[in-house]
C-alpha positions in Angstrom: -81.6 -39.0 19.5 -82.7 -35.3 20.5 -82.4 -36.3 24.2 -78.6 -37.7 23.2 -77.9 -34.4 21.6 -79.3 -32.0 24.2 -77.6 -33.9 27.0 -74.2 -33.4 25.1 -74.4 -30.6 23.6 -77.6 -28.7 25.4 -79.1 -27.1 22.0 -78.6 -26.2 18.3 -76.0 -23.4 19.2 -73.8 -25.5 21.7 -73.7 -28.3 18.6 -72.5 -26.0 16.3 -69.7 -24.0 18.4 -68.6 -27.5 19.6 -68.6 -28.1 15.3 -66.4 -25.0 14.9 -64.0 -25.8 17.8 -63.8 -29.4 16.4 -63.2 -27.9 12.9 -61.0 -25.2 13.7 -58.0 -27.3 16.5 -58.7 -30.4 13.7 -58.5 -28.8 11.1 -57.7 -25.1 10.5 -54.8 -24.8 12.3 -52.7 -28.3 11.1 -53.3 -26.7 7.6 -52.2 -23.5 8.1 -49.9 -24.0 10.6 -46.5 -25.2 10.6 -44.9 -27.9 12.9 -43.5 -25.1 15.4 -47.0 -23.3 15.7 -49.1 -26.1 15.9 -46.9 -27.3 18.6 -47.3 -24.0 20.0 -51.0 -24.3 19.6 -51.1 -27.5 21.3 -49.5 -26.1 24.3 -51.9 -23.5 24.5 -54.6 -26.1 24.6 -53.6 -28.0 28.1 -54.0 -25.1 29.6 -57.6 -25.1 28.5 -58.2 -28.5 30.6 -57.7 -26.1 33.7 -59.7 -23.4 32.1 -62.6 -26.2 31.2 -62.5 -27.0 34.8 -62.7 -23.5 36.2 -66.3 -23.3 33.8 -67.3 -26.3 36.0 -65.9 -25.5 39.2 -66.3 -21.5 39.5 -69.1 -20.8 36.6 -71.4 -23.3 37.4 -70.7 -24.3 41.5 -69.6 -21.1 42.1 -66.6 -22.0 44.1 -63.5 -20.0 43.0 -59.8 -22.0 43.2 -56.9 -19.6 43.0 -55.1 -22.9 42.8 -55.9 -25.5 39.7 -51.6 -24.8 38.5 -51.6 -27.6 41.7 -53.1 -30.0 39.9 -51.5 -29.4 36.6 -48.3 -29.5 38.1 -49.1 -32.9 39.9 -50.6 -34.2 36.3 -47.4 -32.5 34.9 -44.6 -34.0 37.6 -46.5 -37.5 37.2 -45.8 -38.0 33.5 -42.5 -36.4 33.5 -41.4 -38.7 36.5 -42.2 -41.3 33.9 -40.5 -40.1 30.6 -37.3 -38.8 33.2 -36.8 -42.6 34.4 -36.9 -44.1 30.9 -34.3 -41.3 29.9 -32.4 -42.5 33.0 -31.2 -46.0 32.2 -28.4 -47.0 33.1 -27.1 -47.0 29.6 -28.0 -43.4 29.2 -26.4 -42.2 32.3 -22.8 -44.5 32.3 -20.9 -41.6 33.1 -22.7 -40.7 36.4 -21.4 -41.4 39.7 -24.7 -43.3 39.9 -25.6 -44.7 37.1 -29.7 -45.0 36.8 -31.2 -42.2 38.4 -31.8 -39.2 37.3 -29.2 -36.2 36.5 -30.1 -34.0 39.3 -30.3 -36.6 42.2 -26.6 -37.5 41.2 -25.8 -33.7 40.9 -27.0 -33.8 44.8 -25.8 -37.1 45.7 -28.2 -38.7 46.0 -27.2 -42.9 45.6 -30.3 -44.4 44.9 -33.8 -44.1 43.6 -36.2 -42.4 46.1 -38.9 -45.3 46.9 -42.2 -42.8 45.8 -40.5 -42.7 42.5 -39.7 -46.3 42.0 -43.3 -47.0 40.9 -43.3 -44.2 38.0 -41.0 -47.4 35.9 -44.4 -48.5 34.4 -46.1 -46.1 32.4 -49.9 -48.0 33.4 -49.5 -46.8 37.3 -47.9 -43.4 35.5 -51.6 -42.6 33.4 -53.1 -44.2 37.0 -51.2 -41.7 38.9 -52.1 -38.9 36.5 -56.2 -39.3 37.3 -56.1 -40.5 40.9 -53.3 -38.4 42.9 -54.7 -35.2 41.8 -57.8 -36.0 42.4 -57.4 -37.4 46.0 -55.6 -34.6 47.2 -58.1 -32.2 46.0 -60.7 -34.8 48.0 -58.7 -34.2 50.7 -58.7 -30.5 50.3 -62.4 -30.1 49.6 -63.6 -32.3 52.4 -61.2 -30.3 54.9 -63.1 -26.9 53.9 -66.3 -27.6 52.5 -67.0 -29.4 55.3 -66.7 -27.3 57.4 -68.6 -24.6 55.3 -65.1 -22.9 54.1 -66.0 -21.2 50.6 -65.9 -18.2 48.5 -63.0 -16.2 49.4 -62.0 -17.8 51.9 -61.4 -21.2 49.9 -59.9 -18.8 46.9 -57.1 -17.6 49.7 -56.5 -21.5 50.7 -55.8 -22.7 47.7 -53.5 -19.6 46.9 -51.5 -20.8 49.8 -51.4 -24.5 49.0 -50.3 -23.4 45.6 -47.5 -21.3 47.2 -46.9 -24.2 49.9 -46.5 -26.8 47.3 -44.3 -24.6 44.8 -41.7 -23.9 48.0 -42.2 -27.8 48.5 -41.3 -28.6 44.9 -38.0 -25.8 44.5 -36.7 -26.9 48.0 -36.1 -30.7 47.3 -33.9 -30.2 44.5 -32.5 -33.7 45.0 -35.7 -35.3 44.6 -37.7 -33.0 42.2 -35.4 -31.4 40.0 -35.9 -28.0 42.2 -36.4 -24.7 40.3 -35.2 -26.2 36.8 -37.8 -29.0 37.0 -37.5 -32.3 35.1 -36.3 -31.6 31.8 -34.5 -33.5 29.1 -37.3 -35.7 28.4 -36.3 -37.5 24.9 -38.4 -40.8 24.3 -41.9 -42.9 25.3 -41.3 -46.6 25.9 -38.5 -45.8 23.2 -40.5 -44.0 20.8 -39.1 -40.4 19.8 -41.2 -37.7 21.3 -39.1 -34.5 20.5 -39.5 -35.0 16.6 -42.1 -32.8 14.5 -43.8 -36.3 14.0 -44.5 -36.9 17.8 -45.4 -33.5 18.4 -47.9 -33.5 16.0 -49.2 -36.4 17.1 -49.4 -35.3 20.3 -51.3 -32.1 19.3 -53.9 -34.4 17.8 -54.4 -36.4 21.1 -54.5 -33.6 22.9 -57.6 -32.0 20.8 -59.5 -35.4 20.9 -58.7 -35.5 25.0 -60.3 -31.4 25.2 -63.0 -32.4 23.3 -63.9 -35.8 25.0 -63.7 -33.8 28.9 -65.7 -30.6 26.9 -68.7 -33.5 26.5 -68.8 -35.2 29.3 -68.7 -31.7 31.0 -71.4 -31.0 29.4 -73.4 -34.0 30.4 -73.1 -33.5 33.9 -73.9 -30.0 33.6 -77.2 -30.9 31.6 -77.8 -33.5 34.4 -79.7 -33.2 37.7 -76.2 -32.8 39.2 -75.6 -29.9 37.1 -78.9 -28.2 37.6 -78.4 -28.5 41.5 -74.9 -26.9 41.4 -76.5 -24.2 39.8 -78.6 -24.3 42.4 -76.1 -24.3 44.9 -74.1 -21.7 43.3 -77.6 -19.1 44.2 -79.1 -20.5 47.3 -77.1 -22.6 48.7 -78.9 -23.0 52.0 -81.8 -23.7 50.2 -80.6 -26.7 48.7 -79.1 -28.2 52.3 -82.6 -27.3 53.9 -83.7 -29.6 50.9 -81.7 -32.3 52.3 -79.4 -32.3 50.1 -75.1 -32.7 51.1 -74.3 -29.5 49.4 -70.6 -30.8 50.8 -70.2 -33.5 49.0 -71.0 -31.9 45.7 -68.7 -29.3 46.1 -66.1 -32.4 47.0 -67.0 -34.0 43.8 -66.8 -30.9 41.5 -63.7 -29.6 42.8 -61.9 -33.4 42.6 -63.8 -33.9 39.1 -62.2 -30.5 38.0 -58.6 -31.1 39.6 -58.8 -34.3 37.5 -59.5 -32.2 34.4 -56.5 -30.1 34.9 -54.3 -33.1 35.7 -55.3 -34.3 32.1 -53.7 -30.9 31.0 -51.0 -31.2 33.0 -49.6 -34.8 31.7 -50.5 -33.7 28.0 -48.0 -30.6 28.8 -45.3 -32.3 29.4 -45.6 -34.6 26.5 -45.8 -31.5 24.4 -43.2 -29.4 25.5 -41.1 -31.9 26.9 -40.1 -30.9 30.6 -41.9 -29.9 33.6 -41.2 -27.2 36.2 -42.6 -25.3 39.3 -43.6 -22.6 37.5 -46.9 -24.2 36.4 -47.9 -24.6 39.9 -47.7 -21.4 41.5 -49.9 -18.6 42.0 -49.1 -16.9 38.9 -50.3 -20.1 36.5 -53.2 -20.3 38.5 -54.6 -16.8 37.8 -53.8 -16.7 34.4 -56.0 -20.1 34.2 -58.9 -18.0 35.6 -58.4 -15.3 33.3 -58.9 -17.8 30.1 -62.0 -19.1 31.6 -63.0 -15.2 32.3 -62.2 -14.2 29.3 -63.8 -16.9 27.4 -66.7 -16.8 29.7 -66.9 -18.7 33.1 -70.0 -20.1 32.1 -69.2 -21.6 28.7 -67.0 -24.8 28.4 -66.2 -23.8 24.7 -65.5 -20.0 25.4 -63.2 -21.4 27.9 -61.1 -22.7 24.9 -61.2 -19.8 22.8 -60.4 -17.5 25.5 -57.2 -19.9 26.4 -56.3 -19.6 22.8 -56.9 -15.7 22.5 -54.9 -14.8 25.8 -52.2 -16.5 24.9 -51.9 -15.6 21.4 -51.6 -12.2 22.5 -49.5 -12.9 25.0 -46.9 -14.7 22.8 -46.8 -12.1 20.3 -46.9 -8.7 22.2 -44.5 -10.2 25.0 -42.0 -10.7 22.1 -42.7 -7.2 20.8 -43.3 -5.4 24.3 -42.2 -7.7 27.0 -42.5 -5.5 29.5 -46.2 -4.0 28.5 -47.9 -7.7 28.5 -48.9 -8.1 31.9 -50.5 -5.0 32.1 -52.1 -5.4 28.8 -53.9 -9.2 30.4 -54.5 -7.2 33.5 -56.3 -4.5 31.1 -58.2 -6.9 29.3 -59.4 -8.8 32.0 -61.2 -5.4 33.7 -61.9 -4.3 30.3 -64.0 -7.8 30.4 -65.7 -7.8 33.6 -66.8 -3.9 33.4 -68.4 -4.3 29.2 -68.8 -8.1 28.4 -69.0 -9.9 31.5 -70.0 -13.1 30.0 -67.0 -13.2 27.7 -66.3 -14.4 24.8 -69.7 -16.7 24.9 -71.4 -13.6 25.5 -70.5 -12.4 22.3 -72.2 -15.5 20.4 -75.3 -15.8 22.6 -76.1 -12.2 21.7 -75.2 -12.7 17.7 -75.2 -16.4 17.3 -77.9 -17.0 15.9 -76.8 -14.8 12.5 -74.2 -17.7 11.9 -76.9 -20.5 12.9 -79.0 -19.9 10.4 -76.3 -21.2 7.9 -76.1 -24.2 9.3 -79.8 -25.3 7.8 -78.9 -29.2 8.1 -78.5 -28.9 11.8 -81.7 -26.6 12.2 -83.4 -29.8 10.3 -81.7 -32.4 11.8 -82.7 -31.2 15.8 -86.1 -30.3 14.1 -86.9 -33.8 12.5 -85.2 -35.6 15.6 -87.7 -33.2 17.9 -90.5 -34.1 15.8 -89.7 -37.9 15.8 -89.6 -38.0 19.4 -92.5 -35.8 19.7 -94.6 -38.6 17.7 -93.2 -41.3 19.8 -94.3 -39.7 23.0 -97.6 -39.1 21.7 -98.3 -42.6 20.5 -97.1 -44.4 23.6 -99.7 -41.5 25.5 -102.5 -43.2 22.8 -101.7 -46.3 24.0 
């Protein structure tokens, strides 16, 4: 049971933060918070899929993307492909000059359904489409640069421009992807409601679970021999390839694992807010989603969350107060971070931790009796 609860959640301290995380999305904030909040809340938290997957990616493998808003747009786009065709029946869209596609392919006359959308009619190939696409383009991405030994700034720069590439891609085929506006006016779910209170709470609640599933099985890899050599990677890496180890293919897998991640975030976006545009996939997104995990500390999967949350807390409420003052207030706190807590927000609880751990006695007894147990086991199958 120890070797469970180390492998998930490393030590007493990481079960415990992962307790108040739990406690605090499932909890706290449905009580305090109204419907509008908590909806606002749960937006907050699909960006922290990208922010989880920047821990993974540039904490731990040490491989900085300017560029995980691609893969929450593409988990984005996917589901609201979905929601946009079942809102486009031909019931729903009689007084069209097309009836049956959506409202922006017949502002641009476009006559029929675009063959690479007809597929997005079943919502089983849309959830398919969510974890593969994203995840074989950034395969596809990865093996054309780490291959070929492309990283640190280098790769940042690349996937900057991909961002930028695909952005241009997205506002310049109006007719195909809604263009600038995106793909809005998403209303129901295989005819279920999603733009009532009821829905969006739901969601919220789906959307916590979801974080908290990827936040453990990050945290199993991490604790893994996997993890331990990206770690290695990330501070010799030529010692690990003289090893004879693919130090490729492990950067291919992280950065597909983590474009997966954000795709998660993505899809769970649009069912929370209802619409889609290019403005998640563009440069801007993208460093804002390294900020959270900076902030929160790019070495933590749980301060990655909380520094998700406090960005863009403050950014809702001082942008309504002092629009023009927020960005240099993030750009502030982001130096103000690197230069006096460079490990974040998870800096701040591995220095002073330990003061709220002691409180939590039943956890302290429960890893030392489990430690124990399997401490007596060892020893007797030794005796024998």
């Amino acid at each position: 049971m120890s070797f469970v609860y180390e492998k998930l959640f490393g030590d007493k301290k990481g079960l415990i933060g992962f307790c108040i995380l739990a406690a605090l999305i499932l909890v706290v904030f449905p009580v305090m918070l109204d419907s509008f909040r908590l909806n606002l809340v749960g937006k907050y938290l699909t960006y922290a899929f990208a922010a989880v997957s920047l821990v993974l990616l540039w904490g731990y493998g040490g491989t900085l993307s300017l560029g995980q808003g691609i893969f929450f747009g593409i988990g984005g786009y996917a589901m609201a492909m979905f929601l946009k065709l079942e809102a486009s029946s031909p019931e729903n869209t009689a007084i069209q000059s097309t009836p049956g596609i959506p409202d922006f392919m017949d502002w641009n006359q476009i006559t029929e359904l675009p063959l690479f959308w007809m597929p997005f009619h079943s919502f089983t190939f849309t959830l398919f489409a969510v974890l593969v696409v994203p995840t074989i383009f950034a395969y596809i991405i990865g093996a054309a640069m780490f291959k070929r030994r492309v990283g640190g700034v280098y790769f940042a720069i690349i996937t900057q421009v991909v961002s930028v590439i695909l952005t241009v891609l997205i506002v310049g085929q109006q007719g195909l992807t809604g263009g600038i506006n995106g793909i809005t006016d998403l209303r129901t779910l295989n005819g279920w409601d999603i733009t009532s209170d009821s829905a969006k709470n739901l969601f919220y609640f789906i959307n916590c679970f979801l974080l908290l599933a990827v936040i453990i099985a990050s945290r199993f890899i991490l604790t893994s021999k996997f993890g331990r050599l990206l770690l290695a990677m990330r501070d010799k890496e030529d010692r690990v390839r003289f090893s004879g180890y693919d130090v490729a293919n492990f950067k291919i897998f992280i950065f597909s694992f983590a474009a997966m991640i954000s795709a998660i975030g993505g899809a769970m976006f649009t069912l929370q807010v209802g619409f889609m545009s290019p403005s998640f996939v563009g440069i801007v997104p993208s460093i804002e989603m390294v900020i959270f995990a900076a902030i929160g500390g790019r070495m933590s999967l749980i301060g990655a969350v909380y520094g998700t949350l406090l960005i863009n807390f403050g950014k809702t409420a001082f942008s309504e107060s002092f629009p023009e003052l927020w960005l240099f207030l993030m750009g502030g706190l982001f130096i103000a971070v690197v230069m006096f807590f460079p490990n974040g927000l998870a800096g701040l609880w591995e220095d002073y931790g330990h003061h709220i751990t002691k409180r939590f006695g039943f956890i302290n007894k429960f890893f030392d009796k489990s430690k124990n147990t399997a401490d007596s086991v060892e020893l007797e199958g030794a005796n024998s």
